[in-house]
N, C-alpha and C positions, 0 to 999 in steps of 0.2 A: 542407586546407592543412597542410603540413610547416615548423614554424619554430624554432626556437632552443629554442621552450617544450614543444613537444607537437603531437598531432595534433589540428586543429579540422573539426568536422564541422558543418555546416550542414541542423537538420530542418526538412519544414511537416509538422506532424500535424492530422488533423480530432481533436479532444476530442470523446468523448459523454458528452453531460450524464446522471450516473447516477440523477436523478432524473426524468429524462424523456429514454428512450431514443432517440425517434426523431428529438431535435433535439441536434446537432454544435457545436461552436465551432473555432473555424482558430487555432491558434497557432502560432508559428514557434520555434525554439531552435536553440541555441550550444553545442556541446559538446566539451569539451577535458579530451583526455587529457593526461597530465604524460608527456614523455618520462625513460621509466627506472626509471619508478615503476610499484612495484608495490603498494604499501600507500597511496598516496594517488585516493583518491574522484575521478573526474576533475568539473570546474569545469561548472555549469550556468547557463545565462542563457534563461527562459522568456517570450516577449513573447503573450498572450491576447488576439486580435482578437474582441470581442464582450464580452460579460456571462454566465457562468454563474448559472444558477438558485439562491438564497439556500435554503441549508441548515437558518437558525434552529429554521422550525417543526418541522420532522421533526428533528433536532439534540435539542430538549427535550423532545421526545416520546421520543423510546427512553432521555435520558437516565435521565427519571423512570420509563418503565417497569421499566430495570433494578437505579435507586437501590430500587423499592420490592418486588422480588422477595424471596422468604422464603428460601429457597436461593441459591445461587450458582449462576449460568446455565452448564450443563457440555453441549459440542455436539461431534459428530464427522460428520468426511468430509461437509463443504459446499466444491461441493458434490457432491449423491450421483453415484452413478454415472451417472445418467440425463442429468447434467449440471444437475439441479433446485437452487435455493436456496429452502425455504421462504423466505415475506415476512418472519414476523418473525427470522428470523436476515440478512437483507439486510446491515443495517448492522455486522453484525458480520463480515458478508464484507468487508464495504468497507473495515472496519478493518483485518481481514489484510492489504487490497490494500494500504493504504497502508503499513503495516511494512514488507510485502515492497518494497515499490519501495524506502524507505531499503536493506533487507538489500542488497537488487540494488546501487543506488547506489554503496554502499559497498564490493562484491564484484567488480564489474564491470570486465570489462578490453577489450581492442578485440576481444578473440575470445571472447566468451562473448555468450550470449545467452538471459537466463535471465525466466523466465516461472510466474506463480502457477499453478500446478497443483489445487491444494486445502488446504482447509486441515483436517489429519489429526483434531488436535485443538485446546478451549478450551476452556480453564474461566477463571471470575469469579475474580478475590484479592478479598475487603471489605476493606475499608481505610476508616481510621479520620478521612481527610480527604476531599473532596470529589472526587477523582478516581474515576473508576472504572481497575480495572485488568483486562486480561485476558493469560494467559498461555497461546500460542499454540505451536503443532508446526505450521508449514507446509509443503507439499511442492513445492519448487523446479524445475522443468522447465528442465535446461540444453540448449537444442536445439542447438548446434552436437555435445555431443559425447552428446545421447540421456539424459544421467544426470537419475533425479528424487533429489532432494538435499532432505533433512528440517533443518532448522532449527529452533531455540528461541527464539521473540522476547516478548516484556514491552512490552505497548501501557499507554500510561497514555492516558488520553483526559477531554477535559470540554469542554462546549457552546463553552467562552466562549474556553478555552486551547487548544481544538485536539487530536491527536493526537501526542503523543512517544514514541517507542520509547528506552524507558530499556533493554535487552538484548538 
């Protein structure tokens, strides 16, 4: 629909649960672009038919895995070529996924169409509060016009607050 605000577009997507592949959930959403703008994020409204699988235990587990490493966790090109993610860098894919979709969000216009490709590099920041941080080079797949596009994102992340991309 064409109206006074913008363009609204109406999705149903099947969701896979990334903690157990082989089971979907059906969501529906609302998406509106701002006519004329080009620096405004267009407007989301996500409605979730079903229950997704609860994060908690896996959540506190890689939490404490990486609060209590000696080094700071430093990873490149997940995943590889082959298309592999070891398991335990999984959630640190997932973390990319979720920056990248804010970056996307944020970047997104009605002719673009951009897609996590890889993520080049990441290394740990320690920090001296209870977040963990990692600071990420993704590699951006824009398929309308073919460009893979490197980006700099800054995830902060903690079991209890979630994922914020503070960059």
């Amino acid at each position: 629909d064409i109206d006074d605000v913008g363009h609204k577009y109406y999705l149903e997507l099947e969701l896979e649960d990334v903690l157990d592949r082989g089971r979907s959930v059906s969501c529906t959403a609302e998406v509106l672009y701002h006519l004329g703008s080009t620096t405004s994020a267009p407007d989301v409204q996500v409605t979730v038919q079903g229950e997704l699988r609860s994060t908690e235990e896996a959540d506190k587990e890689f939490y404490n895995r990486i609060r209590s490493l000696e080094k700071e966790l430093v990873a490149e090109n997940i995943p590889d070529s082959h298309g592999n993610v070891p398991p335990e860098l999984e959630p640190i894919h997932l973390l990319a996924w979720v920056a990248s979709g804010y970056v996307i969000w944020q970047n997104s216009t009605e002719n673009t169409k951009f897609h996590l490709a890889q993520v080049k590099h990441v290394k740990q920041v320690k920090r001296s509060d209870e977040d963990l941080q990692f600071d990420y080079v993704v590699l951006l797949h824009e398929m309308v016009s073919q460009e893979v596009l490197p980006w700099q994102v800054t995830v902060l992340w903690h079991p209890q607050r979630g994922a914020r991309v503070s960059q």
